[in-house]
C-alpha positions in Angstrom: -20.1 9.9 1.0 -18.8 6.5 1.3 -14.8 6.2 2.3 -13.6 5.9 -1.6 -15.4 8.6 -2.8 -13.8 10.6 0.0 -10.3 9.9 -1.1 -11.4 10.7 -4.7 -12.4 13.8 -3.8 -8.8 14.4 -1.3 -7.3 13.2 -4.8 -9.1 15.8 -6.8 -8.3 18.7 -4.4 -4.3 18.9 -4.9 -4.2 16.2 -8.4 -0.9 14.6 -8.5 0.8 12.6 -11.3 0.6 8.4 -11.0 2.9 6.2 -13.5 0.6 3.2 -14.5 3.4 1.0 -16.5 1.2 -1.9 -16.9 -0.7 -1.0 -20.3 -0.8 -4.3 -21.9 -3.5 -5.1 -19.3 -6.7 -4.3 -20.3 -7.8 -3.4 -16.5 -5.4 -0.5 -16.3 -6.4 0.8 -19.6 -9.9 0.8 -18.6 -9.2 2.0 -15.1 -6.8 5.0 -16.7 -9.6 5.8 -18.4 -12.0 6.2 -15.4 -9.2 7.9 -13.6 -9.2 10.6 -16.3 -12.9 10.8 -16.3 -13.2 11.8 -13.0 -10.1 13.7 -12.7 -8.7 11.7 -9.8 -4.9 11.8 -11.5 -2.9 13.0 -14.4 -1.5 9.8 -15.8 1.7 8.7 -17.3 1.5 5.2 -19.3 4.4 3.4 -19.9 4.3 1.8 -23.7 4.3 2.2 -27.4 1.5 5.0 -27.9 -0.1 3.2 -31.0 0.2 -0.2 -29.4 -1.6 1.6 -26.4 -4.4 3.4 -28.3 -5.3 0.3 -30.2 -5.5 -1.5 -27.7 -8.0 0.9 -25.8 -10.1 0.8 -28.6 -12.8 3.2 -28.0 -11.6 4.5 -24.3 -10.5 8.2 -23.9 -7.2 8.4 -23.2 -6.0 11.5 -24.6 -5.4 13.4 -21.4 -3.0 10.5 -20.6 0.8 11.3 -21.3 2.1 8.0 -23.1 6.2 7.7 -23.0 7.4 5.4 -25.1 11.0 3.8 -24.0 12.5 3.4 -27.2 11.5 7.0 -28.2 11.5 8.7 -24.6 13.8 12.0 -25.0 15.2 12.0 -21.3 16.2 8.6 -21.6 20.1 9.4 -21.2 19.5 11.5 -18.5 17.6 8.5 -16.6 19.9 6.3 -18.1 23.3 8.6 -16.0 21.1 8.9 -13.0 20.6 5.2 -12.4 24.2 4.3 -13.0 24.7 7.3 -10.4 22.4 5.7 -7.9 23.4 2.2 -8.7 27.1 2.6 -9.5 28.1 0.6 -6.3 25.8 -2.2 -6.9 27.5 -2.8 -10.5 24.7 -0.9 -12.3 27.2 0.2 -16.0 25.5 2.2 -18.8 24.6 -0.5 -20.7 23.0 -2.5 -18.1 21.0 0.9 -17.1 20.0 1.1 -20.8 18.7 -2.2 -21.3 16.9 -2.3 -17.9 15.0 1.2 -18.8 14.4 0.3 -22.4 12.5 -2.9 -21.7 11.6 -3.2 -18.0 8.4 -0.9 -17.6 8.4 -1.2 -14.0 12.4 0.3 -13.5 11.6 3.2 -15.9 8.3 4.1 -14.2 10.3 4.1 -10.5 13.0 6.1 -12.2 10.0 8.9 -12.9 9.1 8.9 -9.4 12.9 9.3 -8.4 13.1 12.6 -11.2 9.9 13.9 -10.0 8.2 13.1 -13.4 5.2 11.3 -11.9 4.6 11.5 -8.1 3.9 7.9 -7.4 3.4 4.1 -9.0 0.5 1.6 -9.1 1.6 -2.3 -10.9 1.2 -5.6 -9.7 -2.0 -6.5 -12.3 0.2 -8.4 -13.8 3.8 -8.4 -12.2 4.6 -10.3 -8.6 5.0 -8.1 -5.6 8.6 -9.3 -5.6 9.2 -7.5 -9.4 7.3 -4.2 -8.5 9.0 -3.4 -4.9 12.7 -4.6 -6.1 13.2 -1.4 -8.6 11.0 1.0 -5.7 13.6 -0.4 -2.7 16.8 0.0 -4.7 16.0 3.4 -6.1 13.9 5.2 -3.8 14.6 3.1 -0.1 13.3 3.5 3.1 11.9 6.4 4.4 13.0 9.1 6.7 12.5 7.7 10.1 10.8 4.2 8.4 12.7 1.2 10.1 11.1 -1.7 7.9 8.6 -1.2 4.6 5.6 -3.1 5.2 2.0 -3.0 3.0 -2.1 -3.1 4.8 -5.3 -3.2 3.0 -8.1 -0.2 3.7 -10.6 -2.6 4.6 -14.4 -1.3 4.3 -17.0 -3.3 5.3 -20.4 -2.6 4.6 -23.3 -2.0 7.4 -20.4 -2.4 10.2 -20.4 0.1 13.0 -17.2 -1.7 14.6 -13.7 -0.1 14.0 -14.2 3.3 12.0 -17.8 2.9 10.7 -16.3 -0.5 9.2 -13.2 0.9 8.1 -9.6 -1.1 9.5 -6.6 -0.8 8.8 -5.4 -4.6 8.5 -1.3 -5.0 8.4 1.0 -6.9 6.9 -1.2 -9.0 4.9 1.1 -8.7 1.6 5.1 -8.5 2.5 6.9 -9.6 5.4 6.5 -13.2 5.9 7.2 -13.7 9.5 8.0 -10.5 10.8 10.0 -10.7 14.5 9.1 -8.1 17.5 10.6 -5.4 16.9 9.4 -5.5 13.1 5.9 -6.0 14.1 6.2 -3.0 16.4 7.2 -0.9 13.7 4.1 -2.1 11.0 2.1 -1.2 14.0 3.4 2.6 13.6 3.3 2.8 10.3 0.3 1.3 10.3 -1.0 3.9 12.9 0.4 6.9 10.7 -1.1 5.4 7.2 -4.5 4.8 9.1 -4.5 8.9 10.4 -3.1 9.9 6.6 -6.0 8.1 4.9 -9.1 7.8 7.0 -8.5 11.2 9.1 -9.2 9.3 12.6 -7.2 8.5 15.8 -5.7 5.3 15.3 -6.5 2.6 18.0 -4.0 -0.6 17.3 -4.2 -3.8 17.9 -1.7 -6.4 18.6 -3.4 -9.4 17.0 -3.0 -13.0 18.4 -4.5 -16.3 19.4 -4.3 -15.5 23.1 -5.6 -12.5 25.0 -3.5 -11.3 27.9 -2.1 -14.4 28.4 -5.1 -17.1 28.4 -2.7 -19.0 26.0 1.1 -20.2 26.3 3.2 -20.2 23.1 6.1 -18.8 21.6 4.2 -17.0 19.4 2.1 -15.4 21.6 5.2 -14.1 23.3 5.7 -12.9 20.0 3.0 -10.4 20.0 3.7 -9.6 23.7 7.0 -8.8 23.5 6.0 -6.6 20.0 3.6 -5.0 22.2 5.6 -4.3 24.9 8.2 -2.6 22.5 6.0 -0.8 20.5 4.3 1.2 24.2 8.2 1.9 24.5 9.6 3.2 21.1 5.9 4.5 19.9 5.0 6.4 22.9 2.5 8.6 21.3 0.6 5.2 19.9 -2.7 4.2 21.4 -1.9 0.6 21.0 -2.3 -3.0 23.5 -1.7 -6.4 22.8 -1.9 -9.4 22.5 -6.0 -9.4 21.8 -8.0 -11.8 19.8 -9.2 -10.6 17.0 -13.2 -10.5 19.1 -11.4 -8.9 22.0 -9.7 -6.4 19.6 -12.9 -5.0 17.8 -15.8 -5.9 19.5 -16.8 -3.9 22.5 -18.5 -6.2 24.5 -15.8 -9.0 23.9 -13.1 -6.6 24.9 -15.0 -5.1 28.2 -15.1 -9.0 29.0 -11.7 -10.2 28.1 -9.1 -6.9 28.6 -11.3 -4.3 31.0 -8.7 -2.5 31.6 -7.5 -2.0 28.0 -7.5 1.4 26.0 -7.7 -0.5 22.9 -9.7 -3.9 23.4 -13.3 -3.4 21.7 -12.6 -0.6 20.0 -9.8 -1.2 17.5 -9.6 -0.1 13.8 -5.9 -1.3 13.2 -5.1 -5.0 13.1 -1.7 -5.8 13.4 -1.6 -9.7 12.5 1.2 -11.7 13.9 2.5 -13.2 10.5 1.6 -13.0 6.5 -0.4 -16.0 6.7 -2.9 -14.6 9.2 -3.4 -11.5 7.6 -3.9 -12.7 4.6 -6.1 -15.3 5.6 -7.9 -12.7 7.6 -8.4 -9.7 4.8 -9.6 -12.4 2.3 -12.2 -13.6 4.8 -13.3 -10.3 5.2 -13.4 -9.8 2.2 -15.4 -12.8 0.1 -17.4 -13.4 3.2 -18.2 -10.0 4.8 -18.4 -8.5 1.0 -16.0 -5.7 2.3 -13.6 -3.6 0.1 -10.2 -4.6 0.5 -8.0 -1.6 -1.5 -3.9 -2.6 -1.5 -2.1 -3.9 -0.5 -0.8 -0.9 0.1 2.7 -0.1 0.8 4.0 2.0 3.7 7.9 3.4 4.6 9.2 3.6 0.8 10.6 7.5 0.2 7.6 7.9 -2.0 4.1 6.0 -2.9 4.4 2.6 -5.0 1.6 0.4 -4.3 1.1 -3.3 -5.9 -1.7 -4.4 -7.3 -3.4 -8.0 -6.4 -2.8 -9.8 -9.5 -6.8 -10.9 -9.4 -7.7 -7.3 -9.5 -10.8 -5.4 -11.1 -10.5 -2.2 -13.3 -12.4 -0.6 -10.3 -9.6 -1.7 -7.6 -6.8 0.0 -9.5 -8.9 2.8 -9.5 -9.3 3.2 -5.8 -5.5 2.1 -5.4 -4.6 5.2 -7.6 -6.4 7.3 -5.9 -4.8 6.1 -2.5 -1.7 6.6 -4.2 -2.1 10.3 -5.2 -3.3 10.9 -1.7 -0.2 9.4 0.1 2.0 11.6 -2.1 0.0 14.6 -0.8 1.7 14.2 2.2 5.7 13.7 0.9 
């Protein structure tokens, strides 16, 4: 059974309910459509029903629920619970009306918050920026979560290094240049999101250009200090750092470079020192290794919304909804 159909099947056993709001994009109608097929989720779609079935054509979307915003009957009790949750933050009645009435995105957080729908998947066709901004004003942080972060599931094909080819690579999709402490805490929630989805002991490492010390920079100091905090505040993490990326994965490399590590060689979450490295790094893997990169996905919001790459297939929204409905197994 290869890693996606495993979380299909973790999806099928305890089926949960995932908002797609996207459904002028022909990729999430023809992934919904999968989705139903193989009974991954129940499905709410966000749109005008006719609008919706035309443009699906001759997909079966009929166990789909489709809710309509100018025709959605709980509308004014969303409408009083937004202006309760936003009152502070200037949020009136008639700016909550407007916002669920024509922003897709807002209304399908807002079913997550009632406990309509148990989780979201957009970003086909909206910036990360648009799909996080309702989920971190209405849902925030989670218990315990200092900073929300996203990693991709990486699975690369006929690779016996990390989990039978299957990493955890973090943050390749939000924070830009994140500081020590902030990298310390992707590397736990990185840690617990690798043990949720793939079922293993999470082994992290502390990505850089340097392995204990063989360079001198003030970003490698970065790393160690991020390290150094993460062994404090994390105790129960298996974790070192800094390693190259070799040193971090490859066990011959890391007996060479770190002997005495816990971690070097045998790593299966890569904790990159900024966005531009780990984006860099899961697109390489990606294109060049032909791996599956699913995400990115996001990690310490109160409840699953993941964002879509805006170049993605049908088939990736698939395996990001059923992610999704796995995650909110566990809230």
């Amino acid at each position: 059974m290869s890693f996606l159909d495993s979380i299909k099947a973790r999806a099928k056993s305890d089926k949960k309910t995932i908002v797609l709001p996207e459904t002028g994009d022909m990729r999430t109608l023809n992934a919904a459509h999968a989705i139903l097929k193989e009974e991954i989720a129940d499905l709410i779609l966000i749109g005008n029903r006719e609008e919706i079935l035309n443009k699906a054509d001759s997909l079966n979307l009929e166990k789909a629920q489709i809710v309509d915003p100018q025709a959605f009957e709980e509308m004014n009790t969303y409408i009083e619970k937004l202006v309760e949750l936003r009152g502070a933050k200037g949020m009136t009645t008639e700016k909550a009306t407007e916002l669920l009435q024509k922003d897709s995105l807002f209304l399908g957080v807002m079913m997550v918050k009632m406990g309509k729908a148990d989780g979201m998947v957009a970003g086909a066709v909206n910036s990360t920026a648009n799909v996080l901004r309702p989920s971190l004003q209405i849902l925030k942080t989670a218990k315990g979560t200092k900073l929300v972060s996203s990693f991709f599931l990486m699975d690369v094909p006929n690779c016996d290094l990390g989990s039978n080819g299957i990493f955890v690579f973090s943050d390749c999709g939000l924070n830009q240049n994140p500081n020590s402490e902030e990298l310390a805490a992707i590397a736990d929630s990185s840690a617990k999101s690798f043990k949720q989805l793939v079922g293993e002991e999470p082994i992290v490492a502390m990505l850089s250009h340097s392995t204990y010390g063989s360079a001198k920079h003030a970003d490698v100091d970065k790393v160690v200090e991020a390290t150094r905090i993460a062994k404090a505040e994390y105790p129960e993490l298996t974790v070192d750092g800094e390693l190259q990326l070799d040193a971090a994965i490859v066990p011959e490399v890391g007996a060479a470079k770190a002997p005495e590590s816990k971690v070097a060689g045998k790593a299966n979450v890569l904790v990159f020192p900024d966005l531009d490295a780990g984006n860099i790094g899961y697109k390489l893997v990606q294109r060049l290794a032909k791996a599956q990169a699913y995400g990115p996905i996001t990690q310490g919001i109160a409840k699953p919304v993941n964002d879509l790459s805006r170049g993605c297939s049908a088939d990736d929204i698939v395996g990001v909804v059923a992610v999704t409905a796995v995650q909110a197994q566990n809230n």
